[in-house]
C-alpha positions in Angstrom: 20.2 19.7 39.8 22.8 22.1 38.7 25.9 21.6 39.8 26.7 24.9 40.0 24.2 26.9 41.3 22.0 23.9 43.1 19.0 24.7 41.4 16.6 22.3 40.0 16.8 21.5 36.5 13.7 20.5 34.0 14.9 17.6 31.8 13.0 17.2 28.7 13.4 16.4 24.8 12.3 18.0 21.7 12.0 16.4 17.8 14.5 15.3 15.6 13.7 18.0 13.5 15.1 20.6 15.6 17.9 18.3 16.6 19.2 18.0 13.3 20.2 21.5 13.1 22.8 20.9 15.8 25.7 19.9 13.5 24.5 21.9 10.1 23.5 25.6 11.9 24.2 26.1 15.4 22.2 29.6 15.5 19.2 28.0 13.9 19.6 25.0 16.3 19.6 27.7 19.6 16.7 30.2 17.7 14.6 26.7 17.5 15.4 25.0 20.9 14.2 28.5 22.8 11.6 29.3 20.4 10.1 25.6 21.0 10.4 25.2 24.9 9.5 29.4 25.2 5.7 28.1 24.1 5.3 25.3 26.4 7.1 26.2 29.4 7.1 30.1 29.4 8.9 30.6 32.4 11.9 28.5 31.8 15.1 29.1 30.3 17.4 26.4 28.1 20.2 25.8 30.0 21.9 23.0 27.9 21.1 20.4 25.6 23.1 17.4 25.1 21.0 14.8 22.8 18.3 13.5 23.4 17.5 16.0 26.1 17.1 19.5 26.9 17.8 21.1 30.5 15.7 23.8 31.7 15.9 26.2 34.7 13.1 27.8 36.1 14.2 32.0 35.8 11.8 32.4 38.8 14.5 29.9 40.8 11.7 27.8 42.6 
């Protein structure tokens, strides 16, 4: 749940690969992460990552 809006959030993980851009390229790391959960959940956004996971939010708001 978001704490700010109330809405569910999605929690799920990604590889390392992706993950190790987090310290070296934080553009690459965010082009990645949204590139990666755009193909398998298409109508979610990235709302935050804080290793090991990633929290989506479904734009549709159900």
């Amino acid at each position: 749940m978001d704490d700010l809006t109330g809405k569910p959030l999605l929690k799920s993980m990604m590889g390392e690969r992706i993950w190790r851009l987090f310290d070296s390229d934080k553009a690459a790391f965010q082009r990645e992460t949204i590139a990666y959960f755009e193909q398998g959940y298409p109508d979610w956004e990235v709302k935050r990552a804080k290793y090991p996971h990633v929290f989506l939010q479904n734009r549709k708001g159900h």
